[in-house]
C-alpha positions as CSV (number, residue, x, y, z in Angstrom):
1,X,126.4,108.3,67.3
2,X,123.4,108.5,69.2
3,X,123.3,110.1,73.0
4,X,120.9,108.9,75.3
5,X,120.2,110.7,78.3
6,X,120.6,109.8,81.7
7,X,117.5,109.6,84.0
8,X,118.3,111.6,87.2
9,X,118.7,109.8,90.7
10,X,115.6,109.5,92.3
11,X,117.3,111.2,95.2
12,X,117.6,114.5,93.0
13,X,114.3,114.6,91.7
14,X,111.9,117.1,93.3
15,X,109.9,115.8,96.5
16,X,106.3,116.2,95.0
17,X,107.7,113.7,92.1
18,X,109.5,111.6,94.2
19,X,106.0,111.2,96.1
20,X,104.1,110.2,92.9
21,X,106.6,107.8,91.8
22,X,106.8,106.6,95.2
23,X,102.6,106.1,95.0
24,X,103.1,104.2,92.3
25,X,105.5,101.2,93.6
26,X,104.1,98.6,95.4
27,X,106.4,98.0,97.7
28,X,105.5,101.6,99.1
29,X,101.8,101.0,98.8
30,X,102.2,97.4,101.4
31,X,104.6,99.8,103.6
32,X,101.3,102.2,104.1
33,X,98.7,99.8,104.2
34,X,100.8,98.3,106.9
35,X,101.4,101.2,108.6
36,X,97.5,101.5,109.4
37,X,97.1,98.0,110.0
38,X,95.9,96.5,106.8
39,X,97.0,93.4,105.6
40,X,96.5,94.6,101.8
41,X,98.5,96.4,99.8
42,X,97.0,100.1,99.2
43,X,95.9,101.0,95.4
44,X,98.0,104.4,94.3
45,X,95.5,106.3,95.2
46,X,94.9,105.4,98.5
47,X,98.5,105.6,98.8
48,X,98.1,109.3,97.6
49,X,96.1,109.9,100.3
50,X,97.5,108.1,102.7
51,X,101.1,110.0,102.1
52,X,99.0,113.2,102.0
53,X,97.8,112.8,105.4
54,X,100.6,111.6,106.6
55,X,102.4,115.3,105.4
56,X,99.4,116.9,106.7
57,X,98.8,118.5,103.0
58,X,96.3,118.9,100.5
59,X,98.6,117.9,97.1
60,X,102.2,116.3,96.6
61,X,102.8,119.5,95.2
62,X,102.9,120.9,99.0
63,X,105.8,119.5,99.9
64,X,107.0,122.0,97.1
65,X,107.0,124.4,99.3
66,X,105.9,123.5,103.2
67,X,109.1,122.6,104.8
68,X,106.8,121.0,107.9
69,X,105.6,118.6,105.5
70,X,108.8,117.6,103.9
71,X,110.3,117.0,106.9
72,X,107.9,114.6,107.7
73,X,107.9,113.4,104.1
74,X,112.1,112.4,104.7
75,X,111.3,110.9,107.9
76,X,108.8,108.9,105.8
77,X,111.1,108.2,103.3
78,X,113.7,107.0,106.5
79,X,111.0,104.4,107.9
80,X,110.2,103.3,104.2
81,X,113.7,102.4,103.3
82,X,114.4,101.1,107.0
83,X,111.3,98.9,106.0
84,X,112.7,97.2,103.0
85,X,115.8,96.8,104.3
86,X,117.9,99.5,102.6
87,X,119.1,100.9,105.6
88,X,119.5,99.1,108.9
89,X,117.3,100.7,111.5
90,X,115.9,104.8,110.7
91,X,118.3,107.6,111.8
């Protein structure tokens, strides 16, 4: 009998990982570009930065430990997920 593990919820995964993952989809990457206007979808990195600057950080990594920038990281995460519909309106 063979076990296979379960992948964690991307709710329990650390911040700086949920970040790069979140880089990475491309639904997040036309949620920045639109949030500074552009009618094309961001490439991962410019979503990188974009995020980055957004948390007012230097690395993903920050929001480690910089509990300014993961605040604003949530509240990023709130608009994002208001954006695609998950949740009705942010909180």
């Amino acid at each position: 009998m063979t076990r296979t593990a379960r992948r964690p919820a991307f709710t329990d995964l650390p911040a700086g990982t949920q970040a790069a993952l979140l880089c990475k989809d491309a639904r997040f990457q036309r949620f920045a570009a639109e949030q500074c206007g552009c009618d094309s979808p961001f490439t991962e990195y410019f979503t990188a930065a974009w995020l980055r600057d957004q948390c007012n950080i230097l690395s993903r990594a920050d929001l480690h430990s910089d509990a300014q920038a993961l605040a604003k990281f949530n509240i990023l995460i709130t608009e994002f997920d208001a954006w695609t519909g998950k949740i009705s309106v942010p909180r």
